[in-house]
N, C-alpha and C positions, 0 to 999 in steps of 0.2 A: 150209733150212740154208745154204743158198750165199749166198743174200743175207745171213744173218748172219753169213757170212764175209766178205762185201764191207764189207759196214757195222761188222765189227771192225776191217779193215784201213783204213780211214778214219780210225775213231777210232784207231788205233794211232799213226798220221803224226799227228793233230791234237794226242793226248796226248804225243809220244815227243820234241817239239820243245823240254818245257821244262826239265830240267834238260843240255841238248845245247848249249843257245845259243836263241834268240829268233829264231822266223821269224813274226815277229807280225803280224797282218792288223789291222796301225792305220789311220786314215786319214791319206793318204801329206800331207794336208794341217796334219795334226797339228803342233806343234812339242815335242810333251812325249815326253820318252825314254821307251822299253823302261823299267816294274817290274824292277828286279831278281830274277832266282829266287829262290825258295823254297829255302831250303838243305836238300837229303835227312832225311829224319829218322832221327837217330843219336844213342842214348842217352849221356852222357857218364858214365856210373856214377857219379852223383854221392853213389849211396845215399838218393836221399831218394825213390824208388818204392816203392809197398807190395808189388809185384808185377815179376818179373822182364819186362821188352821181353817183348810178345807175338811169338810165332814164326809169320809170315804164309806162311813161304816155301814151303808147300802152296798158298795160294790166287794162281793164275795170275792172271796182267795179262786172260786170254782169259776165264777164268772172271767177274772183274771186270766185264768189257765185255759181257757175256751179261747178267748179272744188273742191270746197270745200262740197260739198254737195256728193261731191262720196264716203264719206267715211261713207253715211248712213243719210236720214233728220230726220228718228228719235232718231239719237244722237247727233244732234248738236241744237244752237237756243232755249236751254229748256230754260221755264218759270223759275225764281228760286225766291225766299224770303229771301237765303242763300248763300254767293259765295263760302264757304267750306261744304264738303258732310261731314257730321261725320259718324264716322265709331266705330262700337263696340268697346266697354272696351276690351280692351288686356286679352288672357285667365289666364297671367301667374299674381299674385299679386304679389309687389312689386320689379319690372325685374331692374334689372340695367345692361342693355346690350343687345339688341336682338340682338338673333341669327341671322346666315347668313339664315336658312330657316324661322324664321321668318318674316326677310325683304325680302325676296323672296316672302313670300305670300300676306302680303300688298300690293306689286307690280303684282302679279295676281290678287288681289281682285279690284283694282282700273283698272286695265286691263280690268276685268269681269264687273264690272259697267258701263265704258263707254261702252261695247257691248250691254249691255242689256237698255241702253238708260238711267240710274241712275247716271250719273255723270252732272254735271252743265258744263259745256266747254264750254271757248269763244274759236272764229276764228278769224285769223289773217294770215295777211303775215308780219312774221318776218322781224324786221331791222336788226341785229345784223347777222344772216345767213343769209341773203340776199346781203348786201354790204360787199365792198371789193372782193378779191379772194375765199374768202371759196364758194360760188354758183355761184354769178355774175346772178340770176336768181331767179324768187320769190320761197318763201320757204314759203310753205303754215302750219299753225301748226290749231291744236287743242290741248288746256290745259286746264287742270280740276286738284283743289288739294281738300284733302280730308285729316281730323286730328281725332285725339283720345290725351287723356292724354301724350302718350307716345312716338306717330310719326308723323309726317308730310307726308303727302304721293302726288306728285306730278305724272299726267302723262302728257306727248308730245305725239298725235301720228301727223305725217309727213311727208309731200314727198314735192319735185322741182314738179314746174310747168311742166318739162318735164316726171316725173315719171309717172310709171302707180299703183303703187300697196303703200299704205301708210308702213308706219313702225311705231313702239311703242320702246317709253321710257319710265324710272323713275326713280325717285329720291326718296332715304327713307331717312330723318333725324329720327334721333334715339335721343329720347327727354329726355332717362332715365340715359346719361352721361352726363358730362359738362366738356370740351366742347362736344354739339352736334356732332352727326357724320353723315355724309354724303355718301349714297351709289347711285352709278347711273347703271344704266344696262341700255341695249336693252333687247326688251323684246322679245324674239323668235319663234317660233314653239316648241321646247324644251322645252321654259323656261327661264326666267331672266339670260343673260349672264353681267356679273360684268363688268364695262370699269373704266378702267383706263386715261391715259395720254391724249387720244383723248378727254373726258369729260372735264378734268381737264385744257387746252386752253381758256376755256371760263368762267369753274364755279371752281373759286380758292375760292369761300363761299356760294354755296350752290347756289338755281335755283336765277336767273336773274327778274330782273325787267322786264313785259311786253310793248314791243316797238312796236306798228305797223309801217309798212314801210311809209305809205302812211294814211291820216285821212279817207279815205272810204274802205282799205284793211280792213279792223275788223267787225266781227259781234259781239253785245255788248259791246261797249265802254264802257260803265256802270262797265257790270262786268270785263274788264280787267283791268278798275283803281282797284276796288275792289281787285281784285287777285296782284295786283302790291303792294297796302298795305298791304294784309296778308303777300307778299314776305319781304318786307319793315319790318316790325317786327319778322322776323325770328331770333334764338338765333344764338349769335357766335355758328360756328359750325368749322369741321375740315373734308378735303378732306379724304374719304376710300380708298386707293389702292388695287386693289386685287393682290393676291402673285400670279400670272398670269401674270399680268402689273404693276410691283412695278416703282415708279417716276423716272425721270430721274433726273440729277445732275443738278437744274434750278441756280444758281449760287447764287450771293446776290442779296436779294430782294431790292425792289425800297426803297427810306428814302426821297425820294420827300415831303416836309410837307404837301404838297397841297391835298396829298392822301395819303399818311402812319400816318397822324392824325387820321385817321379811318382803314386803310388796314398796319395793325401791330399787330405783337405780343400782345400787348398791346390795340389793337383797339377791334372796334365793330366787325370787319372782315377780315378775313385771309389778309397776306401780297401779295404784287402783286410781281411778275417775268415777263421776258420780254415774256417769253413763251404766258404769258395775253394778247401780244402787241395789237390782234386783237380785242376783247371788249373795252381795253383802249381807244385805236385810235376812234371808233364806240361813245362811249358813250362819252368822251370828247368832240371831233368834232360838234355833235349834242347838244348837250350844255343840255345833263341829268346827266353829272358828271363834277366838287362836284354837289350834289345835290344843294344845295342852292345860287348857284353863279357859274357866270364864271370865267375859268380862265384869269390873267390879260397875256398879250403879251409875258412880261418876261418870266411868267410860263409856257406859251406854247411853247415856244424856249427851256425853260431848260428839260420838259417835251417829247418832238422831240429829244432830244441830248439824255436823257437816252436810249429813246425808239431805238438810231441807232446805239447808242453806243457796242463795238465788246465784249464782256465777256470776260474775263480772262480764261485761260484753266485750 
């Protein structure tokens, strides 16, 4: 018990620096600014939640740090100089297309890093799986990415407050097409199983901006602004389906300017479908999307009317 009081009061200074100001352990060689914080998360009422803001304020920053610490304390809380682990030169020269075992084993090697305590991971409890219907329950993550010339290589590992035993994702963009390509799996006892449609509800372009639920759920607020900028300059990319889970028939996608100015055809980032409805609702509401403004009342009216609107068959 005492060492797990030592190794909360650790994590407490490592987590409690980032919405305070920036005590960032960059390398002092660096020339690239401090990520900006993460702005607290605070619903703006905008009405377009199915569900009232979850009420966290039973579960402690202490209780957090207990429960996140089972997943091992010497792979969470590392020291870093770096918020991306780089990974070897690819074996193949000049690949245009990894293979499915390919990105299969980028996704065991970032697997195998964070076991062996080699990956940089911040902690959090997710906003985004946490509110609304998808948990209604904290949803504790650990993420670590990690790049080469030629991929992006993201992991999640996972669990509800109520679980006992975590789980593992990943995400492989594939750098040496354009558009990028995106593959997501769980990562198994077997082996990387490919997901489709279930992935695809939340990440219609690639992994998500880092949201903690709450400003003292996070350990390293430093590095999960950081990791939210690497995510933030990621290339258009395009959803993988595997022939397993090929997409379903998501109808027309959204032509709202307010978001199809960027989530188009023609945009920085894949088009939105209502199938999205649940990040939409999350990130609009909280007032992190558009990135640079809210929306004005109108838009949020006309924006609620897409989102309840019945599809056409």
């Amino acid at each position: 018990m005492a060492a797990l009081k030592a190794f909360g009061r650790r994590l407490t200074w490592a987590g409690g620096i980032g919405f305070l100001g920036f005590l960032l352990a960059q390398d002092p060689s660096s020339s690239l600014k401090p990520a900006p914080a993460i702005a607290p998360a605070a619903s703006t009422g905008t009405g377009l939640l199915l569900e009232p803001p979850l009420d966290l304020s039973a579960y402690t920053r202490e209780k957090f740090i207990e429960m996140s610490s089972t997943i091992g304390t010497n792979r969470i809380a590392k020291k870093w100089t770096k918020p991306v682990v780089a990974l070897p030169p690819h074996p193949r020269t000049g690949v245009s297309g990894l293979t499915e075992d390919e990105v299969k084993s980028y996704m065991m090697e970032a697997r195998g890093r964070f076991d062996r305590g080699e990956a940089v991971p911040m902690s959090d409890v997710g906003l985004i799986s946490t509110q609304e219907d998808v948990i209604r329950q904290p949803m504790l993550n650990h993420i670590s990415a990690f790049s080469n010339s030629v991929a992006r290589v993201y992991l999640l590992v996972q669990k509800t407050a109520s679980d006992q035993g975590w789980s593992y994702f990943s995400i492989v963009q594939d750098l040496t097409v354009t558009p990028a390509r995106d593959y997501y799996a769980e990562l198994k006892s077997t082996g990387p199983k490919f997901e489709g449609k279930s992935c695809y509800k939340c990440h219609s372009s690639g992994p998500l901006a880092i949201h903690p639920a709450r400003e003292d759920l996070v350990i390293d607020a430093a590095l999960a602004a950081e990791l939210s900028r690497h995510i933030a300059d990621q290339p258009r990319s395009e959803f993988v389906f595997p022939p397993h889970d090929p997409p379903a028939e998501y109808g027309e996608p959204m032509t709202l300017k307010f978001c199809a100015k960027c989530h188009s055809e023609d945009g920085d980032r894949d088009a939105l479908h209502r199938v999205h409805s649940h990040p939409i609702r999350i990130l609009v509401d909280f007032g992190y999307m558009p990135p640079n403004r809210r929306l004005k009342p109108e838009e949020v009216a006309e924006l609620k009317a897409w989102l309840e609107q019945t599809p056409k068959p």
